[in-house]
C-alpha positions as CSV (number, residue, x, y, z in Angstrom):
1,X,2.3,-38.3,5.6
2,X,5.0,-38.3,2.9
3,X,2.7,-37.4,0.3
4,X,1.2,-35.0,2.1
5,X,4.7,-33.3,2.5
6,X,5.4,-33.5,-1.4
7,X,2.0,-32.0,-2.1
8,X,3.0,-29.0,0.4
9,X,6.4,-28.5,-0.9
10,X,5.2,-28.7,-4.6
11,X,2.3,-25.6,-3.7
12,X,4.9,-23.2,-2.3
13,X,7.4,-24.1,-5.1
14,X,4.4,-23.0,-7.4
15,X,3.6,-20.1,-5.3
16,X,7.3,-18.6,-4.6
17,X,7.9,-17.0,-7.8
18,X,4.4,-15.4,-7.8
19,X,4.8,-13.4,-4.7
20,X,8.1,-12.1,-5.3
21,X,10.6,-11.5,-8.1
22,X,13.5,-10.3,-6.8
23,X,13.0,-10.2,-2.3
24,X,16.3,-8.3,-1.5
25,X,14.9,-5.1,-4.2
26,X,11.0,-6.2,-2.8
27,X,12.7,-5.1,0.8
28,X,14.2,-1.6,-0.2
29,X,10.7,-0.8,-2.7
30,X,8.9,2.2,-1.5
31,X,5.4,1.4,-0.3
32,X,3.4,4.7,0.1
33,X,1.4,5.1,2.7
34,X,-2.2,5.1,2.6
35,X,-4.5,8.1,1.8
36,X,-5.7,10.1,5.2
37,X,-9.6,9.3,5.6
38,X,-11.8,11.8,4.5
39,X,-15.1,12.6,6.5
40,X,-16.6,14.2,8.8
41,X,-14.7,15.2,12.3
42,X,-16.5,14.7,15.2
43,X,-13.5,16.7,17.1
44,X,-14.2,20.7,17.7
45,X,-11.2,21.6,15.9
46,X,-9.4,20.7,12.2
47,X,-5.4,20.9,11.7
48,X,-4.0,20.8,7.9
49,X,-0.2,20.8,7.5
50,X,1.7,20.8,4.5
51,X,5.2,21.1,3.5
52,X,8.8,19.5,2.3
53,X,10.9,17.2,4.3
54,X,14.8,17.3,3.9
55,X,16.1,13.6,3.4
56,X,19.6,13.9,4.3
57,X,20.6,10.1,2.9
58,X,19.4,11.1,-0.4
59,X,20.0,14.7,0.1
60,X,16.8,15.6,-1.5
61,X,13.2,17.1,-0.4
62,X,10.3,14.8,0.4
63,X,6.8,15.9,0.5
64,X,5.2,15.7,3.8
65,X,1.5,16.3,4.7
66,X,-1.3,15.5,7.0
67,X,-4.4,16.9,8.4
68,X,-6.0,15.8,12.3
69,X,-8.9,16.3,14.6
70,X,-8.4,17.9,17.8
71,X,-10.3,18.3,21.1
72,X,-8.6,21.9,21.4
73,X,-6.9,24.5,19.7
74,X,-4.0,24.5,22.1
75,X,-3.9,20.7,21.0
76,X,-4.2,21.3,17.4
77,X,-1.6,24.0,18.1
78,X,0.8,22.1,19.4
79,X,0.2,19.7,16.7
80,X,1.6,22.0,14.3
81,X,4.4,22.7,15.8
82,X,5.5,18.7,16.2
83,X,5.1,18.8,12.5
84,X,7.2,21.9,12.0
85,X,10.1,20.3,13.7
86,X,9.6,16.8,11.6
87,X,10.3,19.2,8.7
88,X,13.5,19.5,9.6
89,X,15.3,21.9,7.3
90,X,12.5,21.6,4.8
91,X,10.1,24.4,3.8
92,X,6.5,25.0,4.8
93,X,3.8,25.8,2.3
94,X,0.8,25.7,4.8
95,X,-0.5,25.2,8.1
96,X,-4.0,25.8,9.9
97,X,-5.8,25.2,12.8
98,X,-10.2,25.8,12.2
99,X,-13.0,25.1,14.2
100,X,-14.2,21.7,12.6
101,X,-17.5,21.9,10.7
């Protein structure tokens, strides 16, 4: 049992420095999202959105964009407009709702 101990201790003494350098700076590090799938949409209707997103802690713009599939245009409609208000005070570059396909 008490080797068994030393043996565990010993592989996450090895292992703690690998996974993280510095864990207060790993906490605050960005970590982008992951990329939208791409494919087909099996919904009757396609919403693209794109824009800028005002950060008021760093007092800066932040790109924001995303694209759906909707049932509806009145759902993909009101889609846009959720997005509109996330914006903020930001500026938007484009917006569209098409029939998918």
């Amino acid at each position: 049992m008490r080797r068994a101990a030393l043996v565990m201790i010993a592989v996450l003494a090895c292992a703690a420095p690998a996974a993280a350098q510095d864990p207060i700076t790993d906490f605050f590090r960005y970590k982008p999202s992951p990329a939208p799938v791409a494919g087909d949409c099996p919904a009757a209707w396609y919403g693209e959105f794109s824009g800028q997103r005002y950060d008021t802690f760093a007092e800066t713009y932040r790109p924001f964009a995303a694209r759906g599939c909707f049932e509806t245009e009145l759902a993909c409609r009101i889609w846009q407009q959720q997005a509109i208000t996330h914006l903020d005070r930001g500026p938007l570059y484009y917006t569209r709702c098409r029939p998918a396909g």
